[in-house]
PDB file of N, CA, C and O in Angstrom:
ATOM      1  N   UNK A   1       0.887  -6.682  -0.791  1.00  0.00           N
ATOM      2  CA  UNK A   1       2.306  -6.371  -0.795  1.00  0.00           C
ATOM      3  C   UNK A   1       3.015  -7.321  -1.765  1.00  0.00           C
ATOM      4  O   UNK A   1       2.757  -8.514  -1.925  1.00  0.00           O
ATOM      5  N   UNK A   2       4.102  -6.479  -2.483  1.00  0.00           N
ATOM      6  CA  UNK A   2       4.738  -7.532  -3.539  1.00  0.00           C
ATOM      7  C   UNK A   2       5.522  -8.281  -2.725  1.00  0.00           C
ATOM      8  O   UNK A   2       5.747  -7.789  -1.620  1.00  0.00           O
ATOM      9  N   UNK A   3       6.021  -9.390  -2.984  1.00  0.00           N
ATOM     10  CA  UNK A   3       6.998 -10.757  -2.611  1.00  0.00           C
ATOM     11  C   UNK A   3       7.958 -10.620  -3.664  1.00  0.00           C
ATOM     12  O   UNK A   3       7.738 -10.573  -4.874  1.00  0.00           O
ATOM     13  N   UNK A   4       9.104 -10.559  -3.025  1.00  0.00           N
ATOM     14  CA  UNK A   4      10.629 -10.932  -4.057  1.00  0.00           C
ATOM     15  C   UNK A   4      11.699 -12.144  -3.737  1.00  0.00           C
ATOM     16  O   UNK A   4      12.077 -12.252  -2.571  1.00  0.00           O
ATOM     17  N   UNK A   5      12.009 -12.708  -4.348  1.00  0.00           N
ATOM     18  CA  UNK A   5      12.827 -13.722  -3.906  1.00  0.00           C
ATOM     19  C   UNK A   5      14.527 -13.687  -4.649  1.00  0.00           C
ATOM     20  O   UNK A   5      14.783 -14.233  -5.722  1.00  0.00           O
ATOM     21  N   UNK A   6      15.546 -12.929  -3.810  1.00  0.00           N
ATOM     22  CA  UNK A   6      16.994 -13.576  -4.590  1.00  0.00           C
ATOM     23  C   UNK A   6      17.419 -14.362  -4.240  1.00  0.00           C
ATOM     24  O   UNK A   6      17.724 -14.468  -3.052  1.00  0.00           O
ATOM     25  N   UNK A   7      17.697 -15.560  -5.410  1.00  0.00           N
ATOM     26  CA  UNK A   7      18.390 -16.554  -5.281  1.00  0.00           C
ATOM     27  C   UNK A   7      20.117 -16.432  -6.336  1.00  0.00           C
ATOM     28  O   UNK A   7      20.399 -15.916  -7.418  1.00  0.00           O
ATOM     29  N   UNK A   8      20.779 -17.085  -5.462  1.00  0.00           N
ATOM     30  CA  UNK A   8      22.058 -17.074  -6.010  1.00  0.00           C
ATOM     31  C   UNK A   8      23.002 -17.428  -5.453  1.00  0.00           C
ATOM     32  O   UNK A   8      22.855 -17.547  -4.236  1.00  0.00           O
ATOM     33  N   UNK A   9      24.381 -17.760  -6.024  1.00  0.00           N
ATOM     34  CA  UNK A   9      25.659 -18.553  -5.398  1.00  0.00           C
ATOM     35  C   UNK A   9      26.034 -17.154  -4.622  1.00  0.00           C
ATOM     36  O   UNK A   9      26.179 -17.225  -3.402  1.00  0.00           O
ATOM     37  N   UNK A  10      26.125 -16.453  -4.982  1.00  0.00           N
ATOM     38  CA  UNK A  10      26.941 -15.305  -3.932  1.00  0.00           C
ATOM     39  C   UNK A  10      26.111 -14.251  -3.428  1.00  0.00           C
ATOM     40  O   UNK A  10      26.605 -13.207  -3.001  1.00  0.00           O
ATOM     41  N   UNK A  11      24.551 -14.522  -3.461  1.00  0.00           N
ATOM     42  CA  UNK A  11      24.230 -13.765  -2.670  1.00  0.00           C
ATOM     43  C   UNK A  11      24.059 -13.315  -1.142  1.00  0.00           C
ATOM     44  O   UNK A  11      23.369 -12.403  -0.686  1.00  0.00           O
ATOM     45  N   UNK A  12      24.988 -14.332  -0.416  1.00  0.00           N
ATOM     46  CA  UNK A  12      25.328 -14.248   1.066  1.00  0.00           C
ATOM     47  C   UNK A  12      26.131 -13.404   1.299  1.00  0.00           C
ATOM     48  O   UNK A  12      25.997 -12.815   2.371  1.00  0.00           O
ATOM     49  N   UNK A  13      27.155 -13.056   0.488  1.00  0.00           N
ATOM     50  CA  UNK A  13      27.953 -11.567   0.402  1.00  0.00           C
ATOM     51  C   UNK A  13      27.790 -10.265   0.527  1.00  0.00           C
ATOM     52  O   UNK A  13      27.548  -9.628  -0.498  1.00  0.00           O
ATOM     53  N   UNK A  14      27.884  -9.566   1.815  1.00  0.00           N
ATOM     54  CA  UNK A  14      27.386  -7.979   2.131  1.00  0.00           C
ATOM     55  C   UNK A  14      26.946  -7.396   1.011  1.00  0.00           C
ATOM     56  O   UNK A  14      25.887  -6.768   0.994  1.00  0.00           O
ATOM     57  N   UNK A  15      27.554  -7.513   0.178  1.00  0.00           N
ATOM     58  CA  UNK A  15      27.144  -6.214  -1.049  1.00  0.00           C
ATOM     59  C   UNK A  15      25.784  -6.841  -1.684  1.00  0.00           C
ATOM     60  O   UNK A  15      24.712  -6.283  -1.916  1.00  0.00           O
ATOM     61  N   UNK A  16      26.270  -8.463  -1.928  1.00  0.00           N
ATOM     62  CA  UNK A  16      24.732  -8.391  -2.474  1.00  0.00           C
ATOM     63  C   UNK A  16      23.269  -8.261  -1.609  1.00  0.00           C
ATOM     64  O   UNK A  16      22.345  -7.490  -1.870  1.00  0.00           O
ATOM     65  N   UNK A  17      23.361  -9.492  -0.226  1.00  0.00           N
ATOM     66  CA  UNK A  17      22.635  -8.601   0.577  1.00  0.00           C
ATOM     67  C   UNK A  17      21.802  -7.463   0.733  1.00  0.00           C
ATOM     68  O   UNK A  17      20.600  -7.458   0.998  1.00  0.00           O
ATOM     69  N   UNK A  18      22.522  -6.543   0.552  1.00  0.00           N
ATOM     70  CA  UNK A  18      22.353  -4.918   0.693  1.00  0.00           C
ATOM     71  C   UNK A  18      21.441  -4.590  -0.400  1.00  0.00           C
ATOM     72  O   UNK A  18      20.683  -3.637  -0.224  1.00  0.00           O
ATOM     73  N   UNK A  19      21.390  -5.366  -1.732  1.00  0.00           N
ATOM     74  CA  UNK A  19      20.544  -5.145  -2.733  1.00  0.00           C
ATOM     75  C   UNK A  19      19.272  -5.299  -1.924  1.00  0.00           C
ATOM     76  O   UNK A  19      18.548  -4.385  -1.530  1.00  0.00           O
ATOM     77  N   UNK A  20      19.104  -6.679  -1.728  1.00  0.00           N
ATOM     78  CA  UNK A  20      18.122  -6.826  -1.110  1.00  0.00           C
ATOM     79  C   UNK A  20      17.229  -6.457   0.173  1.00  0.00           C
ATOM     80  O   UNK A  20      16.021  -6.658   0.300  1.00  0.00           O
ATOM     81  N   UNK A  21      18.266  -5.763   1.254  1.00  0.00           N
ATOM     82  CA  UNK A  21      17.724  -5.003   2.227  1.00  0.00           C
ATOM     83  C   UNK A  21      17.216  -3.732   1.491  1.00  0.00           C
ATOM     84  O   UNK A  21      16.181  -3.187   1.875  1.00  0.00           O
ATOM     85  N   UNK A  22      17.877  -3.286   0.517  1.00  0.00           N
ATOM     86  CA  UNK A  22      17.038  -1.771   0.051  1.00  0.00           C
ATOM     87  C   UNK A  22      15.906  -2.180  -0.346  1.00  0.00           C
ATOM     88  O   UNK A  22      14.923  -1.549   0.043  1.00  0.00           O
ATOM     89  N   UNK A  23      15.732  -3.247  -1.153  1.00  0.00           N
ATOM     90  CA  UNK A  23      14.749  -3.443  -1.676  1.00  0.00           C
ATOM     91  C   UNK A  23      13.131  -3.231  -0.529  1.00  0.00           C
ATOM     92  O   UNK A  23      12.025  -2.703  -0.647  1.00  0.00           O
ATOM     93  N   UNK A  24      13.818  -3.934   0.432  1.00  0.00           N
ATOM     94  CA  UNK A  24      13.016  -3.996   1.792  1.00  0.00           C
ATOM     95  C   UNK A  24      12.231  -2.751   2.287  1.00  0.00           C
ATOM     96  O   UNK A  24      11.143  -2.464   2.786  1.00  0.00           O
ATOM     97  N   UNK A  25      13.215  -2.258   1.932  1.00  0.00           N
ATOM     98  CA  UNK A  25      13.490  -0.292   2.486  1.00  0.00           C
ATOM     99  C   UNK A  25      12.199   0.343   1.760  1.00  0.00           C
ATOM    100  O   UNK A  25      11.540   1.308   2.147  1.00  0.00           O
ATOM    101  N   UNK A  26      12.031  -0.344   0.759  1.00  0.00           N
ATOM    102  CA  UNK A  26      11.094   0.303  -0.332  1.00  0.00           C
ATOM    103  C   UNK A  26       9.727  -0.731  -0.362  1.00  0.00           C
ATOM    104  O   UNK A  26       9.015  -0.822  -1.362  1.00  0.00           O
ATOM    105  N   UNK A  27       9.509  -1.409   0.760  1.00  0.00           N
ATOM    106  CA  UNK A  27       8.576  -1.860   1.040  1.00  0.00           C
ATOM    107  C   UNK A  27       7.857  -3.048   0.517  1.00  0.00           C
ATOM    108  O   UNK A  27       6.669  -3.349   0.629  1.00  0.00           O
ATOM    109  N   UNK A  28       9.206  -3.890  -0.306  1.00  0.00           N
ATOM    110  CA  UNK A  28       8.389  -5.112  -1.110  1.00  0.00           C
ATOM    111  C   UNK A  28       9.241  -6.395  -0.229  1.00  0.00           C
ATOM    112  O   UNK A  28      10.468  -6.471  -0.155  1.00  0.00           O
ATOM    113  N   UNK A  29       8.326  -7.288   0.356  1.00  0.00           N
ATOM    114  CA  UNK A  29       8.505  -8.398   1.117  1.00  0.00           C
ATOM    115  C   UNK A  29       9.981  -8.892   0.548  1.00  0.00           C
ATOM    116  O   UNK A  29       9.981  -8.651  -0.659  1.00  0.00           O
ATOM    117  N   UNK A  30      11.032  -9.391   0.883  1.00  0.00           N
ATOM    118  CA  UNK A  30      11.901  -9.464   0.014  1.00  0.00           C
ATOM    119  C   UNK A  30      12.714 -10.591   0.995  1.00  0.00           C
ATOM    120  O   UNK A  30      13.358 -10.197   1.968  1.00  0.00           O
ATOM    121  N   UNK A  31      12.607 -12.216   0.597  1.00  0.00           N
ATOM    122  CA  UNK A  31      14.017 -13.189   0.829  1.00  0.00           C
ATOM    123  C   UNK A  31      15.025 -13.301   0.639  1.00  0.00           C
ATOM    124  O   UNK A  31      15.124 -13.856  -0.455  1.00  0.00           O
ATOM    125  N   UNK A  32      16.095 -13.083   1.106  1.00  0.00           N
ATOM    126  CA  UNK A  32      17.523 -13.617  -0.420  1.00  0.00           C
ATOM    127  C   UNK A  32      17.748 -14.904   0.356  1.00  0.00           C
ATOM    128  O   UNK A  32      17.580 -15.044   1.568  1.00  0.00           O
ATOM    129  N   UNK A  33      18.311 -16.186  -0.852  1.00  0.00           N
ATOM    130  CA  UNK A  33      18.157 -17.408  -0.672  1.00  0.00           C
ATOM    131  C   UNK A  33      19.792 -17.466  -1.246  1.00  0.00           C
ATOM    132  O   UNK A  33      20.062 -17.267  -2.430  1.00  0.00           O
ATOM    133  N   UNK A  34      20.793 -17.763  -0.229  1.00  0.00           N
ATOM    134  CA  UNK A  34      22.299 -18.371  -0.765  1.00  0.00           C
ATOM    135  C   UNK A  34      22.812 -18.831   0.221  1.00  0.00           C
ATOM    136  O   UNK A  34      22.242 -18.750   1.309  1.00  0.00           O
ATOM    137  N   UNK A  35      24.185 -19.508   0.054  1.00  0.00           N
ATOM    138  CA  UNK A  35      24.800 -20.592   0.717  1.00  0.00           C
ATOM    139  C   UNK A  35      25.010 -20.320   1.666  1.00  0.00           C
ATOM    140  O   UNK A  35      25.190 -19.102   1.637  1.00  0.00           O
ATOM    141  N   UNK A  36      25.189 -20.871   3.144  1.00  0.00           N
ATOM    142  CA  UNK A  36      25.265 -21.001   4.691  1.00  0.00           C
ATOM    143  C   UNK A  36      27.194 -20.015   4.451  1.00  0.00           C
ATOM    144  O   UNK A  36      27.407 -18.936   5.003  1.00  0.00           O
ATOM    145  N   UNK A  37      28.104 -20.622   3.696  1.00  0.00           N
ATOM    146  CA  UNK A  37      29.372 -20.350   3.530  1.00  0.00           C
ATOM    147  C   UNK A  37      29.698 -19.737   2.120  1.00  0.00           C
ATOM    148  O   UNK A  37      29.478 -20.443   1.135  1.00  0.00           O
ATOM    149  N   UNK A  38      30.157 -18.596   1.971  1.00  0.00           N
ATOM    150  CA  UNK A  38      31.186 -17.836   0.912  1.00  0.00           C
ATOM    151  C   UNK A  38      32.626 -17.807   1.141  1.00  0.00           C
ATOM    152  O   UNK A  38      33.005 -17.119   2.088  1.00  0.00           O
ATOM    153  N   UNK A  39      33.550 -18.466   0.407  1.00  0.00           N
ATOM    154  CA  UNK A  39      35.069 -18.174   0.834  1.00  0.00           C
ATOM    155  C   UNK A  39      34.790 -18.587   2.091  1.00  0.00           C
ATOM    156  O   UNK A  39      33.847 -19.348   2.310  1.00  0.00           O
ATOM    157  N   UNK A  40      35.803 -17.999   3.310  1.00  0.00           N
ATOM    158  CA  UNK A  40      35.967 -17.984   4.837  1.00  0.00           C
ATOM    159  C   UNK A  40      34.889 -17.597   5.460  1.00  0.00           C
ATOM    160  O   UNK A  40      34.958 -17.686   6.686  1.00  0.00           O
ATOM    161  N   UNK A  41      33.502 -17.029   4.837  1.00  0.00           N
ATOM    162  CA  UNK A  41      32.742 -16.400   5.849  1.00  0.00           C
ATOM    163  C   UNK A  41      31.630 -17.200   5.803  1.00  0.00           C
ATOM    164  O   UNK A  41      31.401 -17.870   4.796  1.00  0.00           O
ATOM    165  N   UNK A  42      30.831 -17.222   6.863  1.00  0.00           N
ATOM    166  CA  UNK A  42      29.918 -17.982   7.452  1.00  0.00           C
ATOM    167  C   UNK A  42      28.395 -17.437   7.910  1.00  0.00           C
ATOM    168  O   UNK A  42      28.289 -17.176   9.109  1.00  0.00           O
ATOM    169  N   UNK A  43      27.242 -17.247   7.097  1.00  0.00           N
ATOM    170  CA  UNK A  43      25.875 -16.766   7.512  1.00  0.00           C
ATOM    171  C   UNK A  43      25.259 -17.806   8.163  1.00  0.00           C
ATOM    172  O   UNK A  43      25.237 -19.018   7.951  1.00  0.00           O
ATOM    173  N   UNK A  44      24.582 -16.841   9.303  1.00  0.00           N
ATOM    174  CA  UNK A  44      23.130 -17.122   9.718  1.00  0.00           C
ATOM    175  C   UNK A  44      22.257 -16.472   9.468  1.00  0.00           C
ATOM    176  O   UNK A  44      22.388 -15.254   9.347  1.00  0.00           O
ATOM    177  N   UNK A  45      21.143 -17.075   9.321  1.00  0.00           N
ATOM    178  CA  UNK A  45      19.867 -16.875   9.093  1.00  0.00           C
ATOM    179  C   UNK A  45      19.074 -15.372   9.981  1.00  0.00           C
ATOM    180  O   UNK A  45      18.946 -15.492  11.199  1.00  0.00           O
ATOM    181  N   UNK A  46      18.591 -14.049   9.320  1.00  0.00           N
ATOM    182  CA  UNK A  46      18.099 -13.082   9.891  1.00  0.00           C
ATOM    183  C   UNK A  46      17.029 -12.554   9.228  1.00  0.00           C
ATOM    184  O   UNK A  46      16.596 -12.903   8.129  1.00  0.00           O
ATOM    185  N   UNK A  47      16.541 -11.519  10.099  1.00  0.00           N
ATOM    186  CA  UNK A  47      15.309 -11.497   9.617  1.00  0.00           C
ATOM    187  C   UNK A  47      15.078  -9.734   9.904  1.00  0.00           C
ATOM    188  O   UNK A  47      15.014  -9.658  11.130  1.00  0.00           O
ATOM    189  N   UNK A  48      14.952  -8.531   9.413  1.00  0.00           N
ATOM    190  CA  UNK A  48      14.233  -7.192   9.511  1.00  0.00           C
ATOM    191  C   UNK A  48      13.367  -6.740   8.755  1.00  0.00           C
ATOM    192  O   UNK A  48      13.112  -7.165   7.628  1.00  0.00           O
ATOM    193  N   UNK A  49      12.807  -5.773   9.360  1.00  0.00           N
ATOM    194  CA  UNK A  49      11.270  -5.275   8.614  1.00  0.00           C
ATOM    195  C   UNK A  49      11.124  -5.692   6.927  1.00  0.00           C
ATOM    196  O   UNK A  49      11.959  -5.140   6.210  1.00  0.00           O
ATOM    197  N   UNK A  50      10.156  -6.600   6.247  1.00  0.00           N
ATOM    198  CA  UNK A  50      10.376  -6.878   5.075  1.00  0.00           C
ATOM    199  C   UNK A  50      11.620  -7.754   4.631  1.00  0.00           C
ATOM    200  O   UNK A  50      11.818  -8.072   3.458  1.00  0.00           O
ATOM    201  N   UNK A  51      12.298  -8.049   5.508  1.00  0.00           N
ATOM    202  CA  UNK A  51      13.884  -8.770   5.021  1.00  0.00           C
ATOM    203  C   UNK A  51      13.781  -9.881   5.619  1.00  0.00           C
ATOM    204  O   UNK A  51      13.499  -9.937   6.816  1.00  0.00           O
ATOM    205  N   UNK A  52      14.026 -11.107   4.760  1.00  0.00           N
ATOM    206  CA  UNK A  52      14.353 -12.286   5.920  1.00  0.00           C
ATOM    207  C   UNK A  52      15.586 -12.850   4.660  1.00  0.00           C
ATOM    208  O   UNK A  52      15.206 -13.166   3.533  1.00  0.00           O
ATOM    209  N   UNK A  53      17.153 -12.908   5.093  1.00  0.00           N
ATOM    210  CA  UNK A  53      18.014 -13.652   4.531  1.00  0.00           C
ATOM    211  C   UNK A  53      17.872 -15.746   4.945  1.00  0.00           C
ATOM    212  O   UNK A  53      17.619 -16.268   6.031  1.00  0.00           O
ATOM    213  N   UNK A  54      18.001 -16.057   4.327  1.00  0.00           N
ATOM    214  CA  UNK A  54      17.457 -17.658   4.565  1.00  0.00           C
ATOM    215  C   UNK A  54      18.657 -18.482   3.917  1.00  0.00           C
ATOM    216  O   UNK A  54      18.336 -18.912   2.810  1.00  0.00           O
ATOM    217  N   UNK A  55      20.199 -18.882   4.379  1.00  0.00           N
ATOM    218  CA  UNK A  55      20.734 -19.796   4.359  1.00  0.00           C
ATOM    219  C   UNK A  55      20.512 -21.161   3.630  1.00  0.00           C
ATOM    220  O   UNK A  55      20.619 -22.245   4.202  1.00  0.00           O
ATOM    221  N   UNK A  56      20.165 -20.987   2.191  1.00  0.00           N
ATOM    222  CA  UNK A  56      19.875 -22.801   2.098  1.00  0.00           C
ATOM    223  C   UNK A  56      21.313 -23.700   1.026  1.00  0.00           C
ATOM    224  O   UNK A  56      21.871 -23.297   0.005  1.00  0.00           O
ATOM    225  N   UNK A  57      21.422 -24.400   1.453  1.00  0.00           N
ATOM    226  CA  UNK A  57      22.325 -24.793   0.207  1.00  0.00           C
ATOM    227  C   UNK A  57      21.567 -25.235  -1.493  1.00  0.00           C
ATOM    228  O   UNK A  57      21.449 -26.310  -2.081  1.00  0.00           O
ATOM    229  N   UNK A  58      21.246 -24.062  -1.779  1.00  0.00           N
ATOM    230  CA  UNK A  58      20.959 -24.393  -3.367  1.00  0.00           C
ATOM    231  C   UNK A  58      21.753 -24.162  -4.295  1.00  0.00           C
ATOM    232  O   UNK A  58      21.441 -24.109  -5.484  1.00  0.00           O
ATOM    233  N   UNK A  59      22.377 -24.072  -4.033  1.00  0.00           N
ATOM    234  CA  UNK A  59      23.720 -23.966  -4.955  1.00  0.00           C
ATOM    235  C   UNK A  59      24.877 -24.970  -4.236  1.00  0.00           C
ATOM    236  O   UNK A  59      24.934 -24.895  -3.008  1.00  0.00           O
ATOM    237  N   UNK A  60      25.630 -25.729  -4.786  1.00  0.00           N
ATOM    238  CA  UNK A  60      26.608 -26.422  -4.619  1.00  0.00           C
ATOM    239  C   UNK A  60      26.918 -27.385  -5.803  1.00  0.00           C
ATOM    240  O   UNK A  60      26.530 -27.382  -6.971  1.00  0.00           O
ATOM    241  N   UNK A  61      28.085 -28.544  -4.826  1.00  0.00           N
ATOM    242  CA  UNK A  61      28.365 -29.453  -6.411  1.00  0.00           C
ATOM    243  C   UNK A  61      27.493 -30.012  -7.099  1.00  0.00           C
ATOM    244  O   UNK A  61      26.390 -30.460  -6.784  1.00  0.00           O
ATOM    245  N   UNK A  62      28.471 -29.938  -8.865  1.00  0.00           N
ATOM    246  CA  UNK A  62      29.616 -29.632  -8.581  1.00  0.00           C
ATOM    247  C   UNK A  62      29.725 -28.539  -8.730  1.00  0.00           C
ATOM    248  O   UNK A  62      30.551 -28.568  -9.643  1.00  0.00           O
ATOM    249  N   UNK A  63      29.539 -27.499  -8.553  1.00  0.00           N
ATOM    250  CA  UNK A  63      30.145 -26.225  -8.720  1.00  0.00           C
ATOM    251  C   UNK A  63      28.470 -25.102  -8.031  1.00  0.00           C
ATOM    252  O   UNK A  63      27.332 -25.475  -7.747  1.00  0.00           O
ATOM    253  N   UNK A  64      28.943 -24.098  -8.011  1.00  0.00           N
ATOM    254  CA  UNK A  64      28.105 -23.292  -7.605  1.00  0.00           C
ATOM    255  C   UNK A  64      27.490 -22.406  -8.554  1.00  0.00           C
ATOM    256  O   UNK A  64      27.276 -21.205  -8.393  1.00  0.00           O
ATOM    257  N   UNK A  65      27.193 -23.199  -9.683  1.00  0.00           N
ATOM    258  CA  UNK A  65      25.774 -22.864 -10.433  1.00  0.00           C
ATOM    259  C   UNK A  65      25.051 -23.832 -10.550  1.00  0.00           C
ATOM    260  O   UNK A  65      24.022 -23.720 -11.217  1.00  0.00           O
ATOM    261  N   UNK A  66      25.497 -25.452  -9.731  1.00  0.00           N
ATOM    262  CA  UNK A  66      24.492 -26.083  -9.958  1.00  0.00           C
ATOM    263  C   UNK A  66      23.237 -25.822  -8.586  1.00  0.00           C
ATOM    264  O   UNK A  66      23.567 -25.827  -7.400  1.00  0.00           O
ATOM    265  N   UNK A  67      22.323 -25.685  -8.893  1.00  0.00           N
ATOM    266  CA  UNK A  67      20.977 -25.910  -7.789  1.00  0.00           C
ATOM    267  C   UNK A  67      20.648 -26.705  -7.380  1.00  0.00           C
ATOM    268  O   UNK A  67      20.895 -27.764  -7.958  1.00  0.00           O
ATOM    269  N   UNK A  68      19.965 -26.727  -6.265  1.00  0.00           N
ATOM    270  CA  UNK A  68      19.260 -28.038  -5.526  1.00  0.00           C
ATOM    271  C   UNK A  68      17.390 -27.628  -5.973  1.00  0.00           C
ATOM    272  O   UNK A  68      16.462 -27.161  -5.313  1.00  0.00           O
ATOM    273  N   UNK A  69      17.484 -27.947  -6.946  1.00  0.00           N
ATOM    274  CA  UNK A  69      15.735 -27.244  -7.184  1.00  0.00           C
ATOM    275  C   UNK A  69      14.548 -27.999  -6.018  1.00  0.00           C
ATOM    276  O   UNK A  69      13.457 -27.527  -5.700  1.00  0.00           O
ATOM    277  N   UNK A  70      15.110 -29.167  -5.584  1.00  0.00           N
ATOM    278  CA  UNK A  70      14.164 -29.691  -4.596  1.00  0.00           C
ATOM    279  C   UNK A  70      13.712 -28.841  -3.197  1.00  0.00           C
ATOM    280  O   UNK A  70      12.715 -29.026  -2.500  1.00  0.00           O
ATOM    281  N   UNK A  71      14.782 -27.858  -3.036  1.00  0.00           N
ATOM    282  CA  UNK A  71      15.068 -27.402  -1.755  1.00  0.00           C
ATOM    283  C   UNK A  71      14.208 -26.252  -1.551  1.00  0.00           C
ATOM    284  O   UNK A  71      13.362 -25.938  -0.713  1.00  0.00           O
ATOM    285  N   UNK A  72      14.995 -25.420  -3.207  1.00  0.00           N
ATOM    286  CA  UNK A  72      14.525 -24.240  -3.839  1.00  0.00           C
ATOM    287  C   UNK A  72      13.067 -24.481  -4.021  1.00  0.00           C
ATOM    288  O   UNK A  72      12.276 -23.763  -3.410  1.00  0.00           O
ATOM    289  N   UNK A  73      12.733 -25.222  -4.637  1.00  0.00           N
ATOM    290  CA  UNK A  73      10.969 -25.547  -4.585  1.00  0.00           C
ATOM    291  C   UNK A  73      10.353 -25.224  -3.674  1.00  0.00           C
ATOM    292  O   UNK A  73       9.808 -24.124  -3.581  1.00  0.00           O
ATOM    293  N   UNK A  74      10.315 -26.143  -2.796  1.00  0.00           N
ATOM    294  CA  UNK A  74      10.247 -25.967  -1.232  1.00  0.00           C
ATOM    295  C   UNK A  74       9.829 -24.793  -0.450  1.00  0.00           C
ATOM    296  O   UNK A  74       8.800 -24.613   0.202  1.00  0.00           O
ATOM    297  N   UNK A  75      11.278 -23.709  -0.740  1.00  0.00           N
ATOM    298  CA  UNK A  75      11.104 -22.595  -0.384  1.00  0.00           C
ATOM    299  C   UNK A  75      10.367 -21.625  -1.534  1.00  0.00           C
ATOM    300  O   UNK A  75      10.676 -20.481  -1.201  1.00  0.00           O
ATOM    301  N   UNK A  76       9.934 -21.592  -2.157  1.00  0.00           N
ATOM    302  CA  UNK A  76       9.036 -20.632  -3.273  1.00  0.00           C
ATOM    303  C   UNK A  76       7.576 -21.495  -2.790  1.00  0.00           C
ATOM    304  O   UNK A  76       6.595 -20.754  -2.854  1.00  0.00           O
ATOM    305  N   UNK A  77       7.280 -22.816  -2.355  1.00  0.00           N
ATOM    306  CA  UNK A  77       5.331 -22.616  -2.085  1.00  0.00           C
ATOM    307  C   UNK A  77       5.346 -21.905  -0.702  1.00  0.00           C
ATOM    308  O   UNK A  77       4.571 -21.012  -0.363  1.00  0.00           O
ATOM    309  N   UNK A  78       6.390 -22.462   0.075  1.00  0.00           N
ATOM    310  CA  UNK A  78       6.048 -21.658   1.460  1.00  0.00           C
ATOM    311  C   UNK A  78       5.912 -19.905   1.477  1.00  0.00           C
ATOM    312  O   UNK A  78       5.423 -19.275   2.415  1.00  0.00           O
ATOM    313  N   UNK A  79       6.565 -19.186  -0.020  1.00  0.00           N
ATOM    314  CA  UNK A  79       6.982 -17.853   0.169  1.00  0.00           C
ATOM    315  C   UNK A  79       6.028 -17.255  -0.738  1.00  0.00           C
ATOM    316  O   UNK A  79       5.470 -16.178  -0.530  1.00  0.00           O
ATOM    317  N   UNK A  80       5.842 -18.074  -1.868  1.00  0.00           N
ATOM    318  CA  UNK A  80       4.628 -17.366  -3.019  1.00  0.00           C
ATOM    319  C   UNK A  80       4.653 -16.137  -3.272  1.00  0.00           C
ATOM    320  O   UNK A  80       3.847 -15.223  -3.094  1.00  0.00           O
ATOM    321  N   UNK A  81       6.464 -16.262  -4.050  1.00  0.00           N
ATOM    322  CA  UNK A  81       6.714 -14.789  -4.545  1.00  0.00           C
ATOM    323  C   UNK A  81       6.001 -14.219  -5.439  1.00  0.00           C
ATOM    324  O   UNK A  81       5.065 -15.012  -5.544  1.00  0.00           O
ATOM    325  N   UNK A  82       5.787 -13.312  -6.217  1.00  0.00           N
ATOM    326  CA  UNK A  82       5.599 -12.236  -7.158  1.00  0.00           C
ATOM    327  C   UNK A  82       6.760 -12.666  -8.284  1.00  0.00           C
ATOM    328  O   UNK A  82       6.470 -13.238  -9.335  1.00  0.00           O
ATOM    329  N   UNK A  83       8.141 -12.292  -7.888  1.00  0.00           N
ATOM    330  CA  UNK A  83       8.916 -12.170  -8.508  1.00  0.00           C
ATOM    331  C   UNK A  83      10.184 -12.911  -8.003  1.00  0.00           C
ATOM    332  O   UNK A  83      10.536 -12.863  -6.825  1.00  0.00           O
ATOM    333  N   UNK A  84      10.844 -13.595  -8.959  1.00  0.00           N
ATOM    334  CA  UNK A  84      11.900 -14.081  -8.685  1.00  0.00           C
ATOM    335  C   UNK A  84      13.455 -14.146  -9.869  1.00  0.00           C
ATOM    336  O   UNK A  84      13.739 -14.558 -10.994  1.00  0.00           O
ATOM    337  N   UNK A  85      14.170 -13.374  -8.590  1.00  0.00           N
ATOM    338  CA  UNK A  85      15.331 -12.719  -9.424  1.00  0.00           C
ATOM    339  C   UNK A  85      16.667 -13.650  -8.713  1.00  0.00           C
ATOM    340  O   UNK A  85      17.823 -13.456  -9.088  1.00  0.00           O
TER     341      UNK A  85
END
C-alpha cells in the first residue's frame, strides 16, 4: 500500500483536510501533519480507515513557513512514506 504524507501551515483547515481524507477514500495510507491551532480553531488528533490527521507543531516562529524539521523527521521514520506532499 502507498504511504502519503501532507505537511503544511494550514493544513488543519477542513478544506484542506478533506484533500487528504479523499485521498484515503482511494486507498493510499495517508497522514496530514499541521498545527494543533489555525486562527480561533483548535485540532485534535484522529484517525479513519487509511486517515490519521497528527497535530504537530512544525510549522511556527517566526512565522508559519518556518519548520521544526527535528519533529518532522521524527515523524517520516516512524511513517516511511512513499510520497511527501
Amino acid at each position: 500500500m502507498k504511504k502519503l504524507i501532507i505537511c503544511g501551515h494550514s493544513v488543519s483547515h477542513y478544506r484542506q483536510r478533506m484533500l487528504g481524507e479523499a485521498t484515503a477514500n482511494l486507498g493510499v495510507k495517508t497522514t496530514v501533519i499541521g498545527p494543533r491551532d489555525w486562527g480561533d480553531e483548535h485540532y485534535d488528533p484522529y484517525i479513519k480507515k487509511n486517515f490519521f490527521f497528527r497535530p504537530l507543531s512544525v510549522a511556527g516562529p517566526p512565522s508559519f513557513y518556518s519548520f521544526n524539521l527535528k519533529k518532522f523527521l521524527r515523524t517520516l521514520s516512524m511513517f516511511r512514506p512513499a510520497v511527501i506532499y
